[in-house]
C-alpha angles and dihedrals in degrees: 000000000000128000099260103055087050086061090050104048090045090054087055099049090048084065108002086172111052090055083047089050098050095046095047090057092048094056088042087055105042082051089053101042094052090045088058088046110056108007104040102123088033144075115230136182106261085228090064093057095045092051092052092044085054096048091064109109082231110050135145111247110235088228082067099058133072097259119077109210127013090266094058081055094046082050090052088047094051096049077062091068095237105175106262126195126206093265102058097272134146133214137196114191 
C-alpha cells in the first residue's frame, strides 16, 4: 500500500461520515438532475436513470454512498416523495 493511500485511508477513518455523506448527496443529486432533465414530463423506470447516472465518466460509485445496493437507493428516492406508478415508475413533476 503506498503512502499515499495510507494518508488517505487515515483521513477517512478520522470522519467516515462526513466523506459517506457527501458522497451520498452528490449521487442523489446527479439522479435528480438528470431526472429533471430528461425525464421531467415523463415517467421512467428508476433503472433507466441509474444506468445513465453510472455511465458518466464522473459518477459517483454506489459502494461510495450511504446505501448499499440500488434498492436501498430506490427506497431513499421514495422517502422523497417522488411520484410512483404502479409499475415502478418515477415521476418528477
Amino acid at each position: 500500500m503506498s503512502e499515499s493511500h495510507q494518508r488517505q485511508m487515515l483521513i477517512f477513518g478520522q470522519n467516515p461520515n462526513r466523506f459517506v455523506e457527501g458522497y451520498s448527496e452528490e449521487f442523489e443529486h446527479s439522479f435528480l438532475e438528470h431526472m429533471k432533465r430528461s425525464h421531467r414530463f415523463s415517467r421512467v423506470a428508476a433503472t433507466v436513470v441509474y444506468n445513465v447516472c453510472i455511465n458518466d465518466r464522473d459518477h459517483i460509485h454506489m459502494n461510495s454512498t450511504e446505501w448499499a445496493s440500488y434498492h436501498k437507493t430506490g427506497q431513499a428516492m421514495y422517502t422523497l416523495r417522488l411520484p410512483e406508478t404502479p409499475d415502478n415508475r418515477l415521476s418528477i413533476r
